[in-house]
BAFI-3210 file (N, C-alpha, C; in Angstrom, 3 decimals, decimal comma, padded with zeros to 6 digits):
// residues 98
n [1|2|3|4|5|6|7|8|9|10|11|12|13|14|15|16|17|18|19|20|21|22|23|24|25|26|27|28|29|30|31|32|33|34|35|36|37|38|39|40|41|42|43|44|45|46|47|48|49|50|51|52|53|54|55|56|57|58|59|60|61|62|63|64|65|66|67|68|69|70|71|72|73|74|75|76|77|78|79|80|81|82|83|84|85|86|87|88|89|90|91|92|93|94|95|96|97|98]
n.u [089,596|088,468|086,442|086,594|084,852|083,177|084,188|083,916|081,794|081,191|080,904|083,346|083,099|081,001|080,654|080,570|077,625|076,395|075,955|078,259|077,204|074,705|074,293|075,842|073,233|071,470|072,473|071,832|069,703|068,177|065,469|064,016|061,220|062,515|062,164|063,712|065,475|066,695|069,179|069,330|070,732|069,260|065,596|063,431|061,318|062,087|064,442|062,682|060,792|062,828|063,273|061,307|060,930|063,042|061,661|060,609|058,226|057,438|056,992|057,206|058,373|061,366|062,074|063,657|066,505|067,020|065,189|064,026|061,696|061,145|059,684|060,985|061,891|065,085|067,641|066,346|067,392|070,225|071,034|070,140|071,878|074,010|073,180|074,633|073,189|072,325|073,181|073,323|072,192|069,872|068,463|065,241|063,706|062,222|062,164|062,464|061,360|062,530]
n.v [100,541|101,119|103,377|105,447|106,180|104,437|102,391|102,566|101,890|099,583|096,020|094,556|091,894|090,743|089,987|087,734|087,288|089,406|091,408|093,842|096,282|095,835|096,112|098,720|100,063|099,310|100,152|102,838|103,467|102,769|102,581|101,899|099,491|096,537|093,786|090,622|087,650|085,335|083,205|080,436|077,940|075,927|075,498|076,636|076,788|078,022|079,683|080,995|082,187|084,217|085,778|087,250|088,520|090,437|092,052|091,645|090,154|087,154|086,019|083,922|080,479|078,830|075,304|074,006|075,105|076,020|078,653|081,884|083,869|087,454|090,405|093,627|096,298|097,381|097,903|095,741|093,624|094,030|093,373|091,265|089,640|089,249|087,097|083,521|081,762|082,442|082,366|083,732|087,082|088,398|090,522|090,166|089,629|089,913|087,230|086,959|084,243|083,354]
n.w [093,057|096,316|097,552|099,918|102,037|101,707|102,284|105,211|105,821|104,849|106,219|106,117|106,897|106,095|103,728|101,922|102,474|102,113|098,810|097,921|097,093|097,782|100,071|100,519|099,686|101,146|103,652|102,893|103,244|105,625|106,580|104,805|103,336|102,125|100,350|100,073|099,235|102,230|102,566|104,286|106,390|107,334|107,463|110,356|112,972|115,003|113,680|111,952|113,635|114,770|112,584|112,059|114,844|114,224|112,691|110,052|107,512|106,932|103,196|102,061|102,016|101,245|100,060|098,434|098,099|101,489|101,903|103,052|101,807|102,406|103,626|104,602|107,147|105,814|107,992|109,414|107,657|107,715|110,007|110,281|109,126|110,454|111,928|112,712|111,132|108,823|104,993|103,084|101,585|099,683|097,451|096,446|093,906|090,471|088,100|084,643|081,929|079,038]
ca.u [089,883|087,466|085,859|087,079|083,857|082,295|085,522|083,957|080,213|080,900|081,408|083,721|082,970|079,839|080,540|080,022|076,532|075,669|076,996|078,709|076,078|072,996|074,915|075,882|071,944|070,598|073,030|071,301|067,929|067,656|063,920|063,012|060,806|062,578|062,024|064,959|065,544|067,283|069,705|069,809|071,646|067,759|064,552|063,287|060,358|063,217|064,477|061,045|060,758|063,851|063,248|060,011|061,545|064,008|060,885|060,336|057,237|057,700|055,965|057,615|059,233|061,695|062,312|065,122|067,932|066,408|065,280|062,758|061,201|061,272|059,634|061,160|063,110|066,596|068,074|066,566|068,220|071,478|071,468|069,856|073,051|075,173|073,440|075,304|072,341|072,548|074,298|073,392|070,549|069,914|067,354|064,273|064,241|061,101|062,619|061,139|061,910|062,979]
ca.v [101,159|101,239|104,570|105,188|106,303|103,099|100,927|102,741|101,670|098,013|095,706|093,627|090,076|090,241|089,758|085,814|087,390|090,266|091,951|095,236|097,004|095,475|096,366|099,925|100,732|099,064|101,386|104,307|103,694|101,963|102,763|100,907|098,374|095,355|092,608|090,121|086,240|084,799|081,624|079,631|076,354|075,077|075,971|075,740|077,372|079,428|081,083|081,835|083,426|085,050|086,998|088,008|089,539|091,735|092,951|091,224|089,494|086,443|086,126|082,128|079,449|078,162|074,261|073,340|076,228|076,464|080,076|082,873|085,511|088,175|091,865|094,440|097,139|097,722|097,909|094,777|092,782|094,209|093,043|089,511|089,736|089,226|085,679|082,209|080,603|083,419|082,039|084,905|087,950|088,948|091,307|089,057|090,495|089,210|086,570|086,131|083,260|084,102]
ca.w [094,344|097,137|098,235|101,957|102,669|101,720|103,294|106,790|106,232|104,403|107,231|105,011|107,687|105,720|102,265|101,816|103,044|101,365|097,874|098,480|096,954|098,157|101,963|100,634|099,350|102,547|104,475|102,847|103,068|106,860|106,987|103,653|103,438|101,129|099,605|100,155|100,333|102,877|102,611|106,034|106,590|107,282|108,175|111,305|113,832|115,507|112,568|111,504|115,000|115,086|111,420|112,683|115,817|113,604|112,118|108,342|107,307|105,709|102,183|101,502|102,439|099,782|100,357|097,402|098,836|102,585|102,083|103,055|101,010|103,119|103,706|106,015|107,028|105,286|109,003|109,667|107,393|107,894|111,436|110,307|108,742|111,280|112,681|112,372|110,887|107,256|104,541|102,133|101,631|098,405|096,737|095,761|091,835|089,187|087,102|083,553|081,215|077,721]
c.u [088,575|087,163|086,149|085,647|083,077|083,100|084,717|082,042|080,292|081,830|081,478|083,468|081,408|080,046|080,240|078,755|075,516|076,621|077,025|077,647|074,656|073,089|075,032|074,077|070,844|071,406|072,079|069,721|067,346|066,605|063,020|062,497|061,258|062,479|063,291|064,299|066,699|067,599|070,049|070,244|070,422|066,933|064,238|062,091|061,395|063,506|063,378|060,731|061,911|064,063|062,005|060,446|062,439|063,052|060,401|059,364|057,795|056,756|055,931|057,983|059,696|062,303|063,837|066,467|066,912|066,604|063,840|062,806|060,322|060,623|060,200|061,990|064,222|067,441|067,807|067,515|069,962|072,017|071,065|071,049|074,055|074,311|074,018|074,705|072,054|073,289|074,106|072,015|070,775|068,685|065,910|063,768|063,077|061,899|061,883|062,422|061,653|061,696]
c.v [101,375|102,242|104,656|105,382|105,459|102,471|101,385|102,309|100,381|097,559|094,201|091,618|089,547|089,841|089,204|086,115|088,252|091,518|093,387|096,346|096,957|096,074|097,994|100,762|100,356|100,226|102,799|104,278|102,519|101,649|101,942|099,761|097,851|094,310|091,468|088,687|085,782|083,869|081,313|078,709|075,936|075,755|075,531|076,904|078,495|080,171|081,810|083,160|084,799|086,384|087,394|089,418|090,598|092,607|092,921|090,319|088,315|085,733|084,497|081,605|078,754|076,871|073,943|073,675|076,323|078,224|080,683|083,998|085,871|089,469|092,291|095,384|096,763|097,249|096,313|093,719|092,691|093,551|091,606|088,818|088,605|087,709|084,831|081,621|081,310|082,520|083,203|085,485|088,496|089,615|090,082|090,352|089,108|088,660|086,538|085,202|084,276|083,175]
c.w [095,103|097,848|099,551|102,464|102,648|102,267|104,531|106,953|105,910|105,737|106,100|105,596|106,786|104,136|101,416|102,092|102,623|100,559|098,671|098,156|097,011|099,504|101,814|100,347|101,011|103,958|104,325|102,850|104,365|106,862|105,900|104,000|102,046|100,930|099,238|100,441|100,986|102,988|103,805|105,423|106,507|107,667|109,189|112,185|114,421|115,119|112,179|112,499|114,650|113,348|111,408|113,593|114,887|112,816|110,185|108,298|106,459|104,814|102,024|101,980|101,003|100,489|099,755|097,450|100,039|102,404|102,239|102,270|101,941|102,785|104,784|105,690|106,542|106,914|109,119|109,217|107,311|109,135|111,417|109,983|108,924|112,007|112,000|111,100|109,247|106,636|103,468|102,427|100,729|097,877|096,228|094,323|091,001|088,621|085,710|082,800|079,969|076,902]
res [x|x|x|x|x|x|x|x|x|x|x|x|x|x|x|x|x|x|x|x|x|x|x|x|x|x|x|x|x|x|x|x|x|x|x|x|x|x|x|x|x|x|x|x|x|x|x|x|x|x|x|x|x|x|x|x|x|x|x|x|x|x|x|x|x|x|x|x|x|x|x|x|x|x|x|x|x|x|x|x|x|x|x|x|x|x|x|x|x|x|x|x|x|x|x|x|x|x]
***
C-alpha cells in the first residue's frame, strides 16, 4: 500500500525515470548536492547546456549508455526530470568487483 502522503509528492509520470525512492529522498532534501547519472537518448552540446542551466556540474560523459555523471542540487534533477530527452536518473553509487 502506498503512503498517501507519498502518492501526493511522487509524480507517478516519472517513474520509467526515477525510482520511487530516489524521487521521495530528492523530495526531502531539495538543497542537496548529488551525485546522479543521467540516461539521454544521446549526447549532444545542447543537453550538456541544458543540465548546466538546471544547475549540475558535469563530472563525465558516458559513451556505451549515452549518459552523464552528474553533480547538483536534488531540485535540479527532479526538474531535469521532467525533459523529453531523460530516459532515467539514478544515484551514481561506487561499484566494486568481487
Amino acid at each position: 500500500m502506498i503512503d498517501k502522503q507519498f502518492s501526493q509528492v511522487y509524480d507517478y509520470s516519472m517513474q520509467n525515470k526515477i525510482s520511487p525512492e530516489f524521487w521521495s529522498w530528492l523530495h526531502q532534501h531539495p538543497d542537496d548536492a548529488v551525485a546522479a547519472i543521467i540516461r539521454t537518448k544521446t549526447l549532444s552540446p545542447e543537453i550538456e547546456l541544458a543540465v548546466r542551466d538546471a544547475g549540475c556540474n558535469i563530472r563525465r560523459r558516458l559513451q556505451l549508455l549515452p549518459s552523464l555523471a552528474v553533480e547538483g542540487p536534488a531540485h535540479a534533477l527532479m526538474a531535469l526530470a521532467e525533459e523529453p530527452w531523460v530516459q532515467r536518473i539514478e544515484p551514481d553509487q561506487v561499484l566494486r568487483a568481487f
